[in-house]
VOTIVEX-464728 format. One record per residue (C-alpha): residue number from 1; residue in three letters; chain; x, y, z. Coordinates in Angstrom, 3 decimals. Layout:
<pts>
{zalo:NUM	bami:ALA	mise:A	px:X	py:Y	pz:Z}
...
</pts>
This chain:
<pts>
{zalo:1	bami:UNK	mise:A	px:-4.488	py:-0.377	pz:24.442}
{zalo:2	bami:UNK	mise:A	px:-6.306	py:0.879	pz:21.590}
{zalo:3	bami:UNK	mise:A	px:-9.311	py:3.146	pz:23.154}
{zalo:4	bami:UNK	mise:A	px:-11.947	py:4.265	pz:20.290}
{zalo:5	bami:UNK	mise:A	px:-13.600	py:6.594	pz:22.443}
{zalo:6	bami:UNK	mise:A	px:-10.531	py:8.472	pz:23.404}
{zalo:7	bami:UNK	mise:A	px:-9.241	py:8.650	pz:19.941}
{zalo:8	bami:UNK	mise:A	px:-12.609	py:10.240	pz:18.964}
{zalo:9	bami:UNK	mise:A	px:-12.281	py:12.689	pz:21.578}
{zalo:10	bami:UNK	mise:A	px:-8.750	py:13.586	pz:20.764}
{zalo:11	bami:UNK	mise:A	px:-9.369	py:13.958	pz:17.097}
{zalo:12	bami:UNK	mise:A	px:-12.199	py:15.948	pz:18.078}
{zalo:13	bami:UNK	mise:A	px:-9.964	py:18.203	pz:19.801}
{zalo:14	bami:UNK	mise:A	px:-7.433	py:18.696	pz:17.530}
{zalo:15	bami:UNK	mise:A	px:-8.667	py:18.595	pz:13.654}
{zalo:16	bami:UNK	mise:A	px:-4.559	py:18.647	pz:12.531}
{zalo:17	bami:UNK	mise:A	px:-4.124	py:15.394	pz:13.984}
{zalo:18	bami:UNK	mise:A	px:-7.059	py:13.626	pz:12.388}
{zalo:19	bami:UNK	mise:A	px:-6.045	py:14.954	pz:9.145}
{zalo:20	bami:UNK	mise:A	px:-2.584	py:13.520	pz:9.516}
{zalo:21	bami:UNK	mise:A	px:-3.807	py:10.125	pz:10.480}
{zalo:22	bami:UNK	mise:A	px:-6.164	py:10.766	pz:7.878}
{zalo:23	bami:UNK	mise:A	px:-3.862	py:11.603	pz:5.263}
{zalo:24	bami:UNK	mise:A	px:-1.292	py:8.788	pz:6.497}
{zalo:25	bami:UNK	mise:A	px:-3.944	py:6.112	pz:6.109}
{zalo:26	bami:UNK	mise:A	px:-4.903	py:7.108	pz:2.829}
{zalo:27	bami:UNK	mise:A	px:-1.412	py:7.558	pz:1.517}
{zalo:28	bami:UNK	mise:A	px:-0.784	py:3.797	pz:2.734}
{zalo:29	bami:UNK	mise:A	px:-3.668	py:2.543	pz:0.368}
{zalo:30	bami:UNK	mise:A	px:-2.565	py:4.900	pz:-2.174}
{zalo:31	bami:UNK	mise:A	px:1.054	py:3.077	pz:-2.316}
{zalo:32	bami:UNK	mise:A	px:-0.442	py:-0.115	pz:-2.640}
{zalo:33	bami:UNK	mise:A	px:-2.523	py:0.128	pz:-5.407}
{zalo:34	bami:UNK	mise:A	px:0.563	py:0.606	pz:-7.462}
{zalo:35	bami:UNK	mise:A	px:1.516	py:-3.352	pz:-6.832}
{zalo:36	bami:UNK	mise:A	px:-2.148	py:-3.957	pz:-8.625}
{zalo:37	bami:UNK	mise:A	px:-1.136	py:-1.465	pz:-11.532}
{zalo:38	bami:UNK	mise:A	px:-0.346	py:-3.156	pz:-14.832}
{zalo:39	bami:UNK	mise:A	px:3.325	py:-2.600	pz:-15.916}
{zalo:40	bami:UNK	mise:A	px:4.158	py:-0.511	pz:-12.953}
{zalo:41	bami:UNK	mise:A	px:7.472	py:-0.917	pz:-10.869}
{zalo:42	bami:UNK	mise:A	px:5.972	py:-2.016	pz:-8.088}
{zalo:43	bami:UNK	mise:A	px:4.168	py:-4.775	pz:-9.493}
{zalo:44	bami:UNK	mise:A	px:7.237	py:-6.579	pz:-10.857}
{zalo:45	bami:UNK	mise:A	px:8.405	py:-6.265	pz:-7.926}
{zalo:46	bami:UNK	mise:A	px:5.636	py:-7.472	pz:-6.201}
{zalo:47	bami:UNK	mise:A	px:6.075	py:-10.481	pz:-9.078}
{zalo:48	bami:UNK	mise:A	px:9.751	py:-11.014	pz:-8.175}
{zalo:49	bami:UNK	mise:A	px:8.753	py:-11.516	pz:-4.736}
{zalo:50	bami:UNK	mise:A	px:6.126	py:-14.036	pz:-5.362}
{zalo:51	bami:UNK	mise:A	px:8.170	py:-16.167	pz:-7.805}
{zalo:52	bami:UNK	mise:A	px:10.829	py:-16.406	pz:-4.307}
{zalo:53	bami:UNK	mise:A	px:8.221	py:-17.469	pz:-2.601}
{zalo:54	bami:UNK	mise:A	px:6.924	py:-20.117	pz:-4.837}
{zalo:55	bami:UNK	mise:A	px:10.276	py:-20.821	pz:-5.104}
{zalo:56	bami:UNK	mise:A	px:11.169	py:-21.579	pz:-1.549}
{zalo:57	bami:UNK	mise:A	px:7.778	py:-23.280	pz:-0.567}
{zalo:58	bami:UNK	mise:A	px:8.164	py:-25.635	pz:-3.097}
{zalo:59	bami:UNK	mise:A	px:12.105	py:-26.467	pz:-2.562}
{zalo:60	bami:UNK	mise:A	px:11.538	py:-29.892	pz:-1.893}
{zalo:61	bami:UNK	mise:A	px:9.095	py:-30.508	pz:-4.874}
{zalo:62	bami:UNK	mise:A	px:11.453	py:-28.978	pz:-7.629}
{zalo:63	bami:UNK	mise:A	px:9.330	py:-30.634	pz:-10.344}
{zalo:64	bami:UNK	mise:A	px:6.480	py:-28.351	pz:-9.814}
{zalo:65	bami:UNK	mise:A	px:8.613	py:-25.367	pz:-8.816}
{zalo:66	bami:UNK	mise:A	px:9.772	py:-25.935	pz:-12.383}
{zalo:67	bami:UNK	mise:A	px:6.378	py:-25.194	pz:-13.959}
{zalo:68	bami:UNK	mise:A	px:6.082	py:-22.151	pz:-15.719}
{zalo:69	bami:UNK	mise:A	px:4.815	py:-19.222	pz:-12.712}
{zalo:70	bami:UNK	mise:A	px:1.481	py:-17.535	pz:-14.584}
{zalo:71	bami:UNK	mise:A	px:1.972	py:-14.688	pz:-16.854}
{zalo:72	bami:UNK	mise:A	px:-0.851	py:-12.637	pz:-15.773}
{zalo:73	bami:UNK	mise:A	px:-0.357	py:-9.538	pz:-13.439}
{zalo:74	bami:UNK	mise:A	px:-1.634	py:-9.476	pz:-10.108}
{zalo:75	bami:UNK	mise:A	px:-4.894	py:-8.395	pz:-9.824}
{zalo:76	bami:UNK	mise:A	px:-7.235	py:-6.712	pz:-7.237}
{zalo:77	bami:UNK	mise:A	px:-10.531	py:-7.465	pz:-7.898}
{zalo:78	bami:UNK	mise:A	px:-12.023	py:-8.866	pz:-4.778}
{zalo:79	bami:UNK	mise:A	px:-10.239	py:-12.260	pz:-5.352}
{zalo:80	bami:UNK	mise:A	px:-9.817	py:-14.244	pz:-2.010}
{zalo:81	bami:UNK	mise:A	px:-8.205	py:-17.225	pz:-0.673}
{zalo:82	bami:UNK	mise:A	px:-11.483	py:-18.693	pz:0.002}
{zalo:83	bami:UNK	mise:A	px:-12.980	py:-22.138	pz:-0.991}
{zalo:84	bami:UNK	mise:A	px:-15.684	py:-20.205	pz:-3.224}
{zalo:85	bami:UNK	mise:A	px:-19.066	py:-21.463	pz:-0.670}
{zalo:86	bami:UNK	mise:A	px:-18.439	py:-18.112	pz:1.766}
{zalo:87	bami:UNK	mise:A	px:-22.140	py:-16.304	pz:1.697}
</pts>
């Protein structure tokens, strides 16, 4: 069980551990920017991915799986899955 108090405490204690769970975390957010990166490997990748998907939800509706898949790149600015009424 995760215990914030402890982990305070423990990174308190030893400064090389909090900067290597520092540095992991922020190397995990660094990777993933790339899939929001215009042109970049990882983004047509990401792409390829989402066209499977698309692909397999809609299976059993192969006239809209047909439809042409939006050329725009995927994008990371604060878009949300969201009706559009959240305050």
């Amino acid at each position: 069980m995760f215990e914030p108090e402890q982990q305070k405490q423990q990174f308190g204690e030893n400064l090389e551990k909090y900067l290597a769970y520092h540095k992991g975390i922020e190397d995990e957010l660094n990777r993933r920017q790339n899939f929001f990166m215009k042109g970049s490997p990882e983004q047509a990748v990401a792409r390829r991915f989402l066209r499977r998907m698309v692909s397999t939800a809609l299976a059993e509706k192969p006239e809209l799986a047909e439809r042409p898949i939006p050329s725009f790149d995927l994008d990371a600015e604060g878009k949300s899955c969201t009706n559009g009424l959240d305050t």
